[in-house]
C-alpha positions in Angstrom: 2.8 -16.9 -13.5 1.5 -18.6 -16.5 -2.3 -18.6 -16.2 -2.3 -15.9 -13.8 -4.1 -12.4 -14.6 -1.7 -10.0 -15.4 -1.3 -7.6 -12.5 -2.3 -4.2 -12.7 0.1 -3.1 -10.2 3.4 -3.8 -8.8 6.3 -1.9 -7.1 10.3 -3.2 -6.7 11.4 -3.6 -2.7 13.8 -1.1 -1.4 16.5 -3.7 -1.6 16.2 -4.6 -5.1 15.2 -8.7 -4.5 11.7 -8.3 -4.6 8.6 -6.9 -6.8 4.9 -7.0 -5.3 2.7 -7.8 -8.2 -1.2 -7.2 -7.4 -4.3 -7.8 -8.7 -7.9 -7.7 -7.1 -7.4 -9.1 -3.7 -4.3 -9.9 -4.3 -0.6 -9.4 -4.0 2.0 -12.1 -4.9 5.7 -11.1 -4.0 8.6 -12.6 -6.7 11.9 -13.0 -5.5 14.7 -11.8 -8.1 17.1 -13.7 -6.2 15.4 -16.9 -6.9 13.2 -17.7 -3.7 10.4 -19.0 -4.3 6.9 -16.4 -4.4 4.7 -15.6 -1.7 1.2 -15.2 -2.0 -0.5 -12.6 0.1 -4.3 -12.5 0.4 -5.8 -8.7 1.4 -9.5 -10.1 1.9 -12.5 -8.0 2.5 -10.9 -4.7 1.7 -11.8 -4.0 -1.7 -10.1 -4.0 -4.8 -6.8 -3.1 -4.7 -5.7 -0.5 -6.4 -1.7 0.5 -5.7 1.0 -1.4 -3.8 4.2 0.7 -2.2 7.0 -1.2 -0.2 7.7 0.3 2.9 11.0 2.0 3.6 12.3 -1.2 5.5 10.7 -3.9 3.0 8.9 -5.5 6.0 5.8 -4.6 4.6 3.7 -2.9 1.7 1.2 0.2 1.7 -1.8 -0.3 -0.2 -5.0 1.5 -0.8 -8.3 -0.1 -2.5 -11.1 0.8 -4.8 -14.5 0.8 -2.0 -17.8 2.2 -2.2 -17.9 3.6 0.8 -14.6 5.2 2.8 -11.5 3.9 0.3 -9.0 2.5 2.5 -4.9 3.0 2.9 -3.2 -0.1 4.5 -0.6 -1.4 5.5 0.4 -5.3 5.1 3.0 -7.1 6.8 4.5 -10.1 4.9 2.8 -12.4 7.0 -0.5 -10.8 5.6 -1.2 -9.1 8.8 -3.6 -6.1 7.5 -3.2 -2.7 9.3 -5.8 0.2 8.1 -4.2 3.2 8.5 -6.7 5.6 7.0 -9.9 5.5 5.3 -12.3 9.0 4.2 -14.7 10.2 1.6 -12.3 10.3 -1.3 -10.3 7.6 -3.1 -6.9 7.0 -1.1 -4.1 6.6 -3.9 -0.3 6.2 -4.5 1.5 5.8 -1.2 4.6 6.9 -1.3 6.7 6.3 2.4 10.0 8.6 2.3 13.3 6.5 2.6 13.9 7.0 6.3 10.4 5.5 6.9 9.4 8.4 9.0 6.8 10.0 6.9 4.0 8.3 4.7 3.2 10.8 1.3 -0.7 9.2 -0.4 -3.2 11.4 -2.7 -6.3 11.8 -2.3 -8.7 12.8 -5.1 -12.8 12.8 -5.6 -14.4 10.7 -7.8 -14.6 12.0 -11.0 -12.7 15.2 -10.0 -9.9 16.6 -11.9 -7.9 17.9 -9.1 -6.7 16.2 -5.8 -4.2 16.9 -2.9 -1.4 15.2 -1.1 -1.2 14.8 2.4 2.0 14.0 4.2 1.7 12.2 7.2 4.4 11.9 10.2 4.7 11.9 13.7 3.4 15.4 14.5 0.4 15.5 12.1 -2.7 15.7 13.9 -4.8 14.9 11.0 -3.0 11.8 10.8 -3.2 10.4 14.7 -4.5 7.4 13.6 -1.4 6.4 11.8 1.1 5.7 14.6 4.5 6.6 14.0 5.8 2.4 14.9 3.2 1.6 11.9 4.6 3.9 9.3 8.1 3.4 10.2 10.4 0.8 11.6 
């Protein structure tokens, strides 16, 4: 990655033979296992702020930095984007639980010093827009 920014993000796959770096727009996933790296481009969603594998390593969660209704996505390793939720505060930290049931993210105000989490699953009605085959397997 020699002239490359230096990511401001990143997050090891659940299987140990990958770490999503990102950056901007940007996510680049290295191989610890000596494949070579894949570049995936998340354009016209904001600046990215946090990257989370999902619980089968099929895909990564990601939320952005927007002006206007802060984004949580999901991105297949084709570069397939997904959203999954957007709202009025910043959407950070997604955090899917190891069966790959359940998808954990904050959400906090802008300049606030206090947030909450929100857990979202199959029976959540908050979180209907998130179907269950998008979270999970």
């Amino acid at each position: 990655m020699i002239g490359a920014p230096l990511p401001q993000f990143w997050d090891l796959s659940p299987d140990g033979q990958w770490i999503a770096l990102g950056w901007g727009d940007r996510i680049r996933l290295l191989s610890l296992a000596g494949r070579p790296p894949r570049d995936i481009s998340v354009d016209g969603w904001g600046w990215l702020q946090c990257v989370a594998w999902a619980a089968n390593g099929k895909a990564v969660f990601a939320t952005a930095h927007a002006p206007k209704d802060p984004p949580l996505l999901r991105i297949s390793l084709d570069g397939e984007v997904t959203l999954l939720h957007k709202g009025l505060f910043n959407t950070e930290n997604p955090v899917p639980s190891p069966d790959g049931r359940y998808l954990a993210f904050g959400k906090t105000r802008w300049r606030a010093t206090s947030g909450w989490w929100r857990i979202c699953g199959d029976a959540d009605p908050v979180c209907t827009a998130i179907p269950r085959r998008v979270v999970g397997t």
